[in-house]
mmCIF file as Biopython writes it, N, C-alpha, C and O atoms, coordinates in Angstrom:
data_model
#
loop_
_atom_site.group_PDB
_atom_site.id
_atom_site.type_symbol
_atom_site.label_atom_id
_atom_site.label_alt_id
_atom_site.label_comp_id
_atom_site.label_asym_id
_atom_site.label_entity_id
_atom_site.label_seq_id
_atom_site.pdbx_PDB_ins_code
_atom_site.Cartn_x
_atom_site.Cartn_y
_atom_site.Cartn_z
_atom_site.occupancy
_atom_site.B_iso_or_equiv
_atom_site.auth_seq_id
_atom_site.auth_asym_id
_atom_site.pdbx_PDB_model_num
ATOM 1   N N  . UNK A ? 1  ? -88.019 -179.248 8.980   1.0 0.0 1  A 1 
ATOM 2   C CA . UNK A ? 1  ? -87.753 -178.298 7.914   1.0 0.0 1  A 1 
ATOM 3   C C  . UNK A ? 1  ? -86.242 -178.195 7.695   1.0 0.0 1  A 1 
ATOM 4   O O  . UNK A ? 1  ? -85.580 -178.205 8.732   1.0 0.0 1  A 1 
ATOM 5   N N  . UNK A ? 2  ? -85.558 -178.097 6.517   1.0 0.0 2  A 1 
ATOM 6   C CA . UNK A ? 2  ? -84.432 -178.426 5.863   1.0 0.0 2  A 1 
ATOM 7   C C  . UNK A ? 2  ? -83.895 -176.583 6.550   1.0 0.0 2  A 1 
ATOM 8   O O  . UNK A ? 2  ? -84.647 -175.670 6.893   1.0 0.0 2  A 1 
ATOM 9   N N  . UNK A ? 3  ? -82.839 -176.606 6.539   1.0 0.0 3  A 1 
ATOM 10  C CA . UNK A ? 3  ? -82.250 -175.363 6.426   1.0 0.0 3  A 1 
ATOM 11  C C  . UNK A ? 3  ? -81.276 -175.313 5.657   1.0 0.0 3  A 1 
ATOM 12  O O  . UNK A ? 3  ? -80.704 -176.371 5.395   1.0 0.0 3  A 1 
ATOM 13  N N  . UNK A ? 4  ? -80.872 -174.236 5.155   1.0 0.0 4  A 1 
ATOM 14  C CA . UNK A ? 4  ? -79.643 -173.724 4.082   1.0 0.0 4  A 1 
ATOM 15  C C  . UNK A ? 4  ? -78.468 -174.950 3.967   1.0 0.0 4  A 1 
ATOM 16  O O  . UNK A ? 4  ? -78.143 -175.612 2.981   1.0 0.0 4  A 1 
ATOM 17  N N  . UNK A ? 5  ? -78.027 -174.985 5.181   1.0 0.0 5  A 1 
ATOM 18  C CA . UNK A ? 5  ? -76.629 -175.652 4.939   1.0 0.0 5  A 1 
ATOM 19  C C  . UNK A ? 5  ? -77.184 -176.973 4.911   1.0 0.0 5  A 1 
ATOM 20  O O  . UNK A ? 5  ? -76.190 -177.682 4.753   1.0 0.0 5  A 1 
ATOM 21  N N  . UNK A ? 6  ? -78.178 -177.716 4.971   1.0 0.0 6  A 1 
ATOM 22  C CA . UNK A ? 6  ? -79.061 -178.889 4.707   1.0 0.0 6  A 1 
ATOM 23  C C  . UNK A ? 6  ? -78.687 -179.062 2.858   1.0 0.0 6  A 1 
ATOM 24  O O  . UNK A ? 6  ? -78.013 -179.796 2.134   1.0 0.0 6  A 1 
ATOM 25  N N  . UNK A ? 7  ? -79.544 -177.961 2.735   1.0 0.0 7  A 1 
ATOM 26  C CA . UNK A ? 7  ? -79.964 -177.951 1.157   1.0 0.0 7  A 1 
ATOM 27  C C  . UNK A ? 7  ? -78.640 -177.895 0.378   1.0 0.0 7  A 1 
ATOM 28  O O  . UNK A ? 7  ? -78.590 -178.659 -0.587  1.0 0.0 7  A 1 
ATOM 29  N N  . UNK A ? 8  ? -77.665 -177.210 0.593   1.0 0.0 8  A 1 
ATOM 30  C CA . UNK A ? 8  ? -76.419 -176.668 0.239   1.0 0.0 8  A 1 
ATOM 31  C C  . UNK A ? 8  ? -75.276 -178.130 0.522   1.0 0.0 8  A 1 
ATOM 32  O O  . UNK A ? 8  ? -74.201 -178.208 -0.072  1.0 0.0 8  A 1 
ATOM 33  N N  . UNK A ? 9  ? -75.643 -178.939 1.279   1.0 0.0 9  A 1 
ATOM 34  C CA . UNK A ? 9  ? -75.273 -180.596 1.486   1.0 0.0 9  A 1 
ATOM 35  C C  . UNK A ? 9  ? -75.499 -181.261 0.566   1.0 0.0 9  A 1 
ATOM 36  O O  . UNK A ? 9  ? -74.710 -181.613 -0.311  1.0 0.0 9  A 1 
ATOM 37  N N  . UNK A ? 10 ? -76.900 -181.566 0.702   1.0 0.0 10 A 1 
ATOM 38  C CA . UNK A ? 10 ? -77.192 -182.202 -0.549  1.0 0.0 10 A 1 
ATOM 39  C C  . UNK A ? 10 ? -76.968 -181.837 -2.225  1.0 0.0 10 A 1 
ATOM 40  O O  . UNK A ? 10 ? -76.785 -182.627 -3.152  1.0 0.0 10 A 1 
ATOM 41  N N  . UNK A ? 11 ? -77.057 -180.272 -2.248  1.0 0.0 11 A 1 
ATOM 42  C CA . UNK A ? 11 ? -76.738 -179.999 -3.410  1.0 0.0 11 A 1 
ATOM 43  C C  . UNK A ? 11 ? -75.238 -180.634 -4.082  1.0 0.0 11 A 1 
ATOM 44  O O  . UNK A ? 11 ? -75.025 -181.137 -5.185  1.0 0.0 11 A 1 
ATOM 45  N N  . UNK A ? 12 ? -74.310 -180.372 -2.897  1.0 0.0 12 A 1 
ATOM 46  C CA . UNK A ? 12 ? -73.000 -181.170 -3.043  1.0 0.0 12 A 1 
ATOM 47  C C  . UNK A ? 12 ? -72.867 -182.443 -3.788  1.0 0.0 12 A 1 
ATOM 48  O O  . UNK A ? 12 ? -72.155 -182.861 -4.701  1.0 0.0 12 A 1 
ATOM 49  N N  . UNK A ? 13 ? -73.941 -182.954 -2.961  1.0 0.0 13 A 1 
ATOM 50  C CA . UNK A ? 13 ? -74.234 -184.561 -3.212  1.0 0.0 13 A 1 
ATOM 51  C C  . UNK A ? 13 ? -74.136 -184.607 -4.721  1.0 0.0 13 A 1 
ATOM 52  O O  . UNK A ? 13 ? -73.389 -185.247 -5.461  1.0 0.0 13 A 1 
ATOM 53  N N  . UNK A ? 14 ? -75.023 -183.819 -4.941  1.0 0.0 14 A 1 
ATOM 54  C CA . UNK A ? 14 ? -76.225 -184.216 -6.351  1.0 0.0 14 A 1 
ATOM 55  C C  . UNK A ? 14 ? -74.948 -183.958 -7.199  1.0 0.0 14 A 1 
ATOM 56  O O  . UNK A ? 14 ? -74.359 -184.840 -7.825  1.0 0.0 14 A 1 
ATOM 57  N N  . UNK A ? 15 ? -74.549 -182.510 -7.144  1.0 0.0 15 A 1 
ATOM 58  C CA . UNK A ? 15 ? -73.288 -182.440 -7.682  1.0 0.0 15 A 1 
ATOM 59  C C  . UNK A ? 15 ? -72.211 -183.594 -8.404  1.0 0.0 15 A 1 
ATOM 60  O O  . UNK A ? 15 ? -72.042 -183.842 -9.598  1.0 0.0 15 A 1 
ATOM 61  N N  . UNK A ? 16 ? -71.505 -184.239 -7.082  1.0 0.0 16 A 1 
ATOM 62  C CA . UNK A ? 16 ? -70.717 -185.272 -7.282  1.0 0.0 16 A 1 
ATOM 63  C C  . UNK A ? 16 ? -71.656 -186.441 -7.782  1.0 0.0 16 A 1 
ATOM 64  O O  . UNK A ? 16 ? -71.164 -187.425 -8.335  1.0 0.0 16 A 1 
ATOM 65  N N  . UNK A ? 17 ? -72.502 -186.363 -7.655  1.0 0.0 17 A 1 
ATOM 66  C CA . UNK A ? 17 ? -72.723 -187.903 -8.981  1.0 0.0 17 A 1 
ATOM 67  C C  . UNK A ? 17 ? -73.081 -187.310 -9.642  1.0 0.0 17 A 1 
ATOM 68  O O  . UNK A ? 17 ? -72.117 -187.392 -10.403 1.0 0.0 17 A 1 
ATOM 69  N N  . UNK A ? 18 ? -74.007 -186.381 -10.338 1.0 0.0 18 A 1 
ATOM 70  C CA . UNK A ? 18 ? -73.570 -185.872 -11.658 1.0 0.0 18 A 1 
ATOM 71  C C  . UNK A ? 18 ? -72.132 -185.539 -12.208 1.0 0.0 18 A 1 
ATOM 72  O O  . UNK A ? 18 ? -72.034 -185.884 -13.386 1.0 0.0 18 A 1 
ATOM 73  N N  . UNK A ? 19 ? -71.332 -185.139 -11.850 1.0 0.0 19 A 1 
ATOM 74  C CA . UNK A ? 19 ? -70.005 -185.127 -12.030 1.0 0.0 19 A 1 
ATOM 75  C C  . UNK A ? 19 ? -69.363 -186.865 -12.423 1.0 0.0 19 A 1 
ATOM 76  O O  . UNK A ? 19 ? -68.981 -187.354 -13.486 1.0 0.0 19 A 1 
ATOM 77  N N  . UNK A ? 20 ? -69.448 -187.292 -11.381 1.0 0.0 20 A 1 
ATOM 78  C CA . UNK A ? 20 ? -68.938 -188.929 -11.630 1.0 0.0 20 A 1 
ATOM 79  C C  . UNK A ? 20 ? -70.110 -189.226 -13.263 1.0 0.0 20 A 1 
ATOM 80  O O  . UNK A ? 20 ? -69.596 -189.285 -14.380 1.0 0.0 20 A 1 
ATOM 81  N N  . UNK A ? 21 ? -71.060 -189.317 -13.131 1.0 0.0 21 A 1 
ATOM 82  C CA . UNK A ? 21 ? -71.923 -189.289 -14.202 1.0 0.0 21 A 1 
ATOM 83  C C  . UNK A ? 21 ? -71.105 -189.307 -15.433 1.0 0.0 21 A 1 
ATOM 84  O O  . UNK A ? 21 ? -70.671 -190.207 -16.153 1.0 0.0 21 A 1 
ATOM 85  N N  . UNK A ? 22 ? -71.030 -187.930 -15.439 1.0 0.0 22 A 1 
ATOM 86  C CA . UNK A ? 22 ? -70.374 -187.418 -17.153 1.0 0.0 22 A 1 
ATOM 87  C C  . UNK A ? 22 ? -69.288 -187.800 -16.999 1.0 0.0 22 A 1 
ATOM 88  O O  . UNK A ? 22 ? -68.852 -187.926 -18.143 1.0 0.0 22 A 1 
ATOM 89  N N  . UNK A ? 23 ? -68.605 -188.051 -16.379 1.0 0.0 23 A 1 
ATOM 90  C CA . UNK A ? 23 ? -66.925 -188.663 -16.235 1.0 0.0 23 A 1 
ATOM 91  C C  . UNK A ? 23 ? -67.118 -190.313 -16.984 1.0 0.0 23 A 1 
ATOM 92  O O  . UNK A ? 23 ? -66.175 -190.813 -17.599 1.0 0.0 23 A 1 
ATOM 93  N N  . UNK A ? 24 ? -68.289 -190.948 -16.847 1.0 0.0 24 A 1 
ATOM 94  C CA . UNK A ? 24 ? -68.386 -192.534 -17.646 1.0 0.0 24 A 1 
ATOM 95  C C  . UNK A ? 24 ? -68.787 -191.934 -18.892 1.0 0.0 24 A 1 
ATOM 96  O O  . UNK A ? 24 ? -69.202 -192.797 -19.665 1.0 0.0 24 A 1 
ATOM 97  N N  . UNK A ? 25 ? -68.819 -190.591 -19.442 1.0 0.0 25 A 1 
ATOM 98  C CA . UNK A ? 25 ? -69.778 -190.704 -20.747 1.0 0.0 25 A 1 
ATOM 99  C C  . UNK A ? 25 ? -68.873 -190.016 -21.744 1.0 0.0 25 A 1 
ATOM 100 O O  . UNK A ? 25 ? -68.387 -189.098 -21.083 1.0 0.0 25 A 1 
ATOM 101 N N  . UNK A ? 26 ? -68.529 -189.968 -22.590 1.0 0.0 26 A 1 
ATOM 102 C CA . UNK A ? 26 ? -67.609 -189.097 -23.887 1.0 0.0 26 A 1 
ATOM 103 C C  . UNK A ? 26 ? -68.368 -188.815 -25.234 1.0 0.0 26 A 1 
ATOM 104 O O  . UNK A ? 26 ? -69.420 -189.286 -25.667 1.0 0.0 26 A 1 
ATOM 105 N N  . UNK A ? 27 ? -67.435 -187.833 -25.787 1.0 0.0 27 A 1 
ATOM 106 C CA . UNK A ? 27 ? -68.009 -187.507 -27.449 1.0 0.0 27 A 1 
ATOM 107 C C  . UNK A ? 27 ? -69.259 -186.555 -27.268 1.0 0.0 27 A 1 
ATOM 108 O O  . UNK A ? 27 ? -68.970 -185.404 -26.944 1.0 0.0 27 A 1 
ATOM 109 N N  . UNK A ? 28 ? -69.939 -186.704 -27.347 1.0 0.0 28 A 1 
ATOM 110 C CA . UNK A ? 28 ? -71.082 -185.679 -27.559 1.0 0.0 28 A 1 
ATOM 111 C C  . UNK A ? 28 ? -72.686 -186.217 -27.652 1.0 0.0 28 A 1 
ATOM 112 O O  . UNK A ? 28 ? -73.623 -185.826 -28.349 1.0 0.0 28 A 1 
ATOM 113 N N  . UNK A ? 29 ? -72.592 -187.190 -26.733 1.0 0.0 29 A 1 
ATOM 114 C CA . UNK A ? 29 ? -73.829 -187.902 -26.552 1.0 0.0 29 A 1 
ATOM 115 C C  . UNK A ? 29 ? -74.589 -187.290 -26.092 1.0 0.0 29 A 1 
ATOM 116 O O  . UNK A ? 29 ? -74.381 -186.383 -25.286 1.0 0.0 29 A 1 
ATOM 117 N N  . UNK A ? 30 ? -76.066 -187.802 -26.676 1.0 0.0 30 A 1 
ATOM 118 C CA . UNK A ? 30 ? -77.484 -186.985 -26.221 1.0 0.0 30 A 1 
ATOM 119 C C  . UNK A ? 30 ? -76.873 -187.446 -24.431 1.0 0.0 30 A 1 
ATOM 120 O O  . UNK A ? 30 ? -76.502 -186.366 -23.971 1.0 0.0 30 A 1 
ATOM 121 N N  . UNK A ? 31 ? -76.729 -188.151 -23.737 1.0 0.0 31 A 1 
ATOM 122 C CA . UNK A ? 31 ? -76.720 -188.428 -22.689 1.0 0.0 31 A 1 
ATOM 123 C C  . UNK A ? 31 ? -75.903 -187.860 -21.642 1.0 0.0 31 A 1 
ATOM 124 O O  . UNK A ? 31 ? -76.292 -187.704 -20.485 1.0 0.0 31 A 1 
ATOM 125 N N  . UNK A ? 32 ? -74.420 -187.465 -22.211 1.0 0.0 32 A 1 
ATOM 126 C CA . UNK A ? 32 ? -73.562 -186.570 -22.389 1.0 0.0 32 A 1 
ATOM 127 C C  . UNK A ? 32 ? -73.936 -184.740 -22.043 1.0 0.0 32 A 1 
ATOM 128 O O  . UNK A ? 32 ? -73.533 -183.865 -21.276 1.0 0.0 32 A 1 
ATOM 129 N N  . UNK A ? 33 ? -75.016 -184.904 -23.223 1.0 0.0 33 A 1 
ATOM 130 C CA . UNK A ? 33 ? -75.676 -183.520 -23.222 1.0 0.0 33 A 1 
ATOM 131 C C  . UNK A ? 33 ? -76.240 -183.569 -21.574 1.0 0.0 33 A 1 
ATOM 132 O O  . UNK A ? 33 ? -75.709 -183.153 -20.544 1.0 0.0 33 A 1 
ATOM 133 N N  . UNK A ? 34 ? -77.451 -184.213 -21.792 1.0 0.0 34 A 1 
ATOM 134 C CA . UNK A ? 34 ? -78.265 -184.413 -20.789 1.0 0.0 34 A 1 
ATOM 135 C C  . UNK A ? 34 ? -77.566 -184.125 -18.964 1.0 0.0 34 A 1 
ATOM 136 O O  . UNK A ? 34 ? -78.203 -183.469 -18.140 1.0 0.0 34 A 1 
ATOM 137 N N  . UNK A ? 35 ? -76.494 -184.628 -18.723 1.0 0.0 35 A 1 
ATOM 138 C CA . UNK A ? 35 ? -76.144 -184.778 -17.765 1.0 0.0 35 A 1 
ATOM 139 C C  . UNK A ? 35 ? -75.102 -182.986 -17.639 1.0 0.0 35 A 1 
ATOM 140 O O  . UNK A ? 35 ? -74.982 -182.268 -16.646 1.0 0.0 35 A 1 
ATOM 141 N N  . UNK A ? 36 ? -74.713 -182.846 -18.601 1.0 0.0 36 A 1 
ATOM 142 C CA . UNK A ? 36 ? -74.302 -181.424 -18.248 1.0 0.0 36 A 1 
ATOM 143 C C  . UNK A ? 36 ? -74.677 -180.582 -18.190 1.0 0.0 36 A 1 
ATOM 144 O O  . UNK A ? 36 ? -74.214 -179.665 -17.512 1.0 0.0 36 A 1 
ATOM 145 N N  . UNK A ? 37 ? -76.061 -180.511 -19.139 1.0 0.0 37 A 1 
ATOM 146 C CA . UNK A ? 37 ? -77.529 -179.148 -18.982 1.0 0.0 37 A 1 
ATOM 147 C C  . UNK A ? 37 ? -77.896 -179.642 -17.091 1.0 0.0 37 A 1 
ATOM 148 O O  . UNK A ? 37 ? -78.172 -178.803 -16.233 1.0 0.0 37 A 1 
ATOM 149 N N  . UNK A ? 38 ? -77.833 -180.613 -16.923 1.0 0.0 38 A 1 
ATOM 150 C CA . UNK A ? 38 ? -78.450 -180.898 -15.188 1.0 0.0 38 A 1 
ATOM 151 C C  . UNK A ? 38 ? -77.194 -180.201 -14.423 1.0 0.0 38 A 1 
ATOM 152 O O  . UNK A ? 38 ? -77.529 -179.390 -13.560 1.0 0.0 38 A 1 
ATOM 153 N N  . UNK A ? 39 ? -75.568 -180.429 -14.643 1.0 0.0 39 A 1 
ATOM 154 C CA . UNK A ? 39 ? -75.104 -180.206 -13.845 1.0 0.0 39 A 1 
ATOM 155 C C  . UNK A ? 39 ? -75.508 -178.442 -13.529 1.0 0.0 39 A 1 
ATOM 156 O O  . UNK A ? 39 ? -76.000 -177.814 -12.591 1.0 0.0 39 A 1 
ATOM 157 N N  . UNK A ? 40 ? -74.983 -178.124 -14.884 1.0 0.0 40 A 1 
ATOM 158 C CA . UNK A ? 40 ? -74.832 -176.601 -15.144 1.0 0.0 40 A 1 
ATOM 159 C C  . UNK A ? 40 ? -76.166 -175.773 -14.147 1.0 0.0 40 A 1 
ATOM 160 O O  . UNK A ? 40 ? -75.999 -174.773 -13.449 1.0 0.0 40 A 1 
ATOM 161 N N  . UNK A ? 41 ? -77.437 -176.517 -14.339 1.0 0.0 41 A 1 
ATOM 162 C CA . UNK A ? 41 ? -78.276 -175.849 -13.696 1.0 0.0 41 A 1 
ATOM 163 C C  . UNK A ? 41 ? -78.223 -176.506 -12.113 1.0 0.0 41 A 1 
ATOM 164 O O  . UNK A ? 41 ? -79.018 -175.989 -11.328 1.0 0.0 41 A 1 
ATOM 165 N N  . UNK A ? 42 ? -77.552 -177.348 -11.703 1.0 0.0 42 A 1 
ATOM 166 C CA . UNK A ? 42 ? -77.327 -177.676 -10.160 1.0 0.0 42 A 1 
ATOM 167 C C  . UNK A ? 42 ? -76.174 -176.277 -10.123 1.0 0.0 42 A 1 
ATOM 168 O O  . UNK A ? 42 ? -76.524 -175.229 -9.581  1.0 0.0 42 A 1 
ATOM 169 N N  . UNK A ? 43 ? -75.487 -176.351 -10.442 1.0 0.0 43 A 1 
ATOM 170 C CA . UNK A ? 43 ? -74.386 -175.230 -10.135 1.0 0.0 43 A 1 
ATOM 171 C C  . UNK A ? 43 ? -74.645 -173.877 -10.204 1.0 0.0 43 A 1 
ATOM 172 O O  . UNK A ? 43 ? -74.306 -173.064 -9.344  1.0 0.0 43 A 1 
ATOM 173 N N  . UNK A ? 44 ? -75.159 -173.666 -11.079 1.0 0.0 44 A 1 
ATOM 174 C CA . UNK A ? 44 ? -76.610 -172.050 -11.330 1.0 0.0 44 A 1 
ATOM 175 C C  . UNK A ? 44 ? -77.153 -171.913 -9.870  1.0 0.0 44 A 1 
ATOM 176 O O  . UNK A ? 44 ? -76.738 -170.963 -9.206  1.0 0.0 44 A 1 
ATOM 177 N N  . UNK A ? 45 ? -78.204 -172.938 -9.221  1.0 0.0 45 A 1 
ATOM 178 C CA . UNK A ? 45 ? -78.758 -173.292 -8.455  1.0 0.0 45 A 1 
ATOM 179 C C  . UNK A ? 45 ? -78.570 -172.781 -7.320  1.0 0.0 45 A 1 
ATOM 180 O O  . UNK A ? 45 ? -79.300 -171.910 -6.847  1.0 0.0 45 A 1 
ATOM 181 N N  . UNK A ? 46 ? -77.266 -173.412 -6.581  1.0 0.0 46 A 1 
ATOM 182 C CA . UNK A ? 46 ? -76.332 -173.677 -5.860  1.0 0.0 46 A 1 
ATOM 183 C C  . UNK A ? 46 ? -75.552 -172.214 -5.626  1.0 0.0 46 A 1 
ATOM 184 O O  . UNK A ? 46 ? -75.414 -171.655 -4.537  1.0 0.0 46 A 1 
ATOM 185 N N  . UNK A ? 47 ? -75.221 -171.879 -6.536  1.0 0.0 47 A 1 
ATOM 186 C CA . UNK A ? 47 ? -74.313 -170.481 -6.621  1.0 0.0 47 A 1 
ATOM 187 C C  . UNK A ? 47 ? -75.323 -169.280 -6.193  1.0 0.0 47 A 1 
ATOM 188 O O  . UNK A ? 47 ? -74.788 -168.245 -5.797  1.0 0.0 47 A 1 
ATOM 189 N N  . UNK A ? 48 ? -76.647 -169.335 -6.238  1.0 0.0 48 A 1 
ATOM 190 C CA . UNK A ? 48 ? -77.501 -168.348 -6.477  1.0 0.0 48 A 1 
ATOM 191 C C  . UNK A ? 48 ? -77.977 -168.722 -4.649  1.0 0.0 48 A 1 
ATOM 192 O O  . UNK A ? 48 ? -78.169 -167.842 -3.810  1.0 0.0 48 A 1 
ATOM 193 N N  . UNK A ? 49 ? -78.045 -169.700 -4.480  1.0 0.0 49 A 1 
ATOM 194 C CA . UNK A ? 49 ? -79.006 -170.243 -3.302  1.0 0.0 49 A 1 
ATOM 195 C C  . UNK A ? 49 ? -77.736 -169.282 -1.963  1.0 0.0 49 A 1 
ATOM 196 O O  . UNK A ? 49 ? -77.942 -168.422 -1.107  1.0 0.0 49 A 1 
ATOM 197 N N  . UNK A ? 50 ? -76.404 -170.073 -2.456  1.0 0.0 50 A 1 
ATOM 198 C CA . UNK A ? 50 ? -75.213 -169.369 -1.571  1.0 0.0 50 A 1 
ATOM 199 C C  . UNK A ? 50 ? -74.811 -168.034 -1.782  1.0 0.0 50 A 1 
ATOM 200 O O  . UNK A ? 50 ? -73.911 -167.651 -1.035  1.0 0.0 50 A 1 
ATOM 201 N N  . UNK A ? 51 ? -75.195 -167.322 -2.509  1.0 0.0 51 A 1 
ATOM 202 C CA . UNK A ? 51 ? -74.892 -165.858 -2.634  1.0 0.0 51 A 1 
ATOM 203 C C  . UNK A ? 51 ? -76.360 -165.187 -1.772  1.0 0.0 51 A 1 
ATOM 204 O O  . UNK A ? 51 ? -76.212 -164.199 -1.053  1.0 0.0 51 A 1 
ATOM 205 N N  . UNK A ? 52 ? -77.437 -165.694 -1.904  1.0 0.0 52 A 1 
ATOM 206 C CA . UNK A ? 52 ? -77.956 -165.357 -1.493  1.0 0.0 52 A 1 
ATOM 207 C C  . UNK A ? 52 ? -78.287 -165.390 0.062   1.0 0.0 52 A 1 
ATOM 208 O O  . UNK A ? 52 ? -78.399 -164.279 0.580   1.0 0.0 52 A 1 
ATOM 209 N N  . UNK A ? 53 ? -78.406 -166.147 0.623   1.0 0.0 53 A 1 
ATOM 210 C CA . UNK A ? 53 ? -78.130 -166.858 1.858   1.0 0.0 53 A 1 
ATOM 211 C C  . UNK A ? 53 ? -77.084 -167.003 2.830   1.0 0.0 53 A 1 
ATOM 212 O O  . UNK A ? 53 ? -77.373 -167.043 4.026   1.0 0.0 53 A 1 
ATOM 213 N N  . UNK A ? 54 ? -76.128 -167.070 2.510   1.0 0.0 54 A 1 
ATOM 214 C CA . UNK A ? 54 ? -74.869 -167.343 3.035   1.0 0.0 54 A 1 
ATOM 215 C C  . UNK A ? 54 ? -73.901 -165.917 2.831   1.0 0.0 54 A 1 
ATOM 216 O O  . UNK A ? 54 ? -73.748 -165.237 3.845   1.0 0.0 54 A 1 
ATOM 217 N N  . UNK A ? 55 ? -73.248 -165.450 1.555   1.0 0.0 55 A 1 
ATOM 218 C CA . UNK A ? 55 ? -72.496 -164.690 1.599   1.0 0.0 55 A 1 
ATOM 219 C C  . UNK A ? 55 ? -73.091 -162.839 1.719   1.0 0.0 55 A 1 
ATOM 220 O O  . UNK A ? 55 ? -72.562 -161.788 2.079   1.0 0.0 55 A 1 
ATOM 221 N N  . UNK A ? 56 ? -74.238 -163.180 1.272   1.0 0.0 56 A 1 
ATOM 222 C CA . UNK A ? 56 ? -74.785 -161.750 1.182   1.0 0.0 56 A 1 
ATOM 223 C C  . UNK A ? 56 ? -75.086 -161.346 2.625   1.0 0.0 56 A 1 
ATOM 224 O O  . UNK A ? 56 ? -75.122 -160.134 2.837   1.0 0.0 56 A 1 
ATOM 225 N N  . UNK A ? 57 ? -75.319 -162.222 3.707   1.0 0.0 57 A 1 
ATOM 226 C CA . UNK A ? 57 ? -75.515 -161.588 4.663   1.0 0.0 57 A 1 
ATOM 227 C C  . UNK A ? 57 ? -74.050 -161.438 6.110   1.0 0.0 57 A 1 
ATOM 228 O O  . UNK A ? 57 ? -74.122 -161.201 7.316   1.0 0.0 57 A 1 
ATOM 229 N N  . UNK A ? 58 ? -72.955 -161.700 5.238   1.0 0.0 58 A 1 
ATOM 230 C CA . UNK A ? 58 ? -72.014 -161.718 5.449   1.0 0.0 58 A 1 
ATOM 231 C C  . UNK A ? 58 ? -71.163 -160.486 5.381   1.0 0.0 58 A 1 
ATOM 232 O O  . UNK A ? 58 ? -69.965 -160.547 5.658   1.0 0.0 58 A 1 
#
């Protein structure tokens, strides 16, 4: 079974190649789009998973 700072790893991951991702793509491409509606909700994700978990019981 995965624990927090597991999940919160990989989220990293996913992160940086989506990031590298949109860094090959410009202008306003459906693809463009695509990859920043994913980041935005990895980072939503991520922010919510660590506030909850991590800093709140801090």
């Amino acid at each position: 079974m995965k624990n927090i700072f597991d999940v919160l790893k990989e989220s990293h991951e996913k992160q940086r190649l989506l990031l590298d991702a949109l860094m090959e793509t410009s202008g306003d491409s459906p693809t463009r789009r695509e990859f920043y509606r994913d980041l935005k909700h990895e980072l939503e994700q991520h922010a919510a998973a660590e506030e909850r978990y991590f800093y709140a019981p801090l």
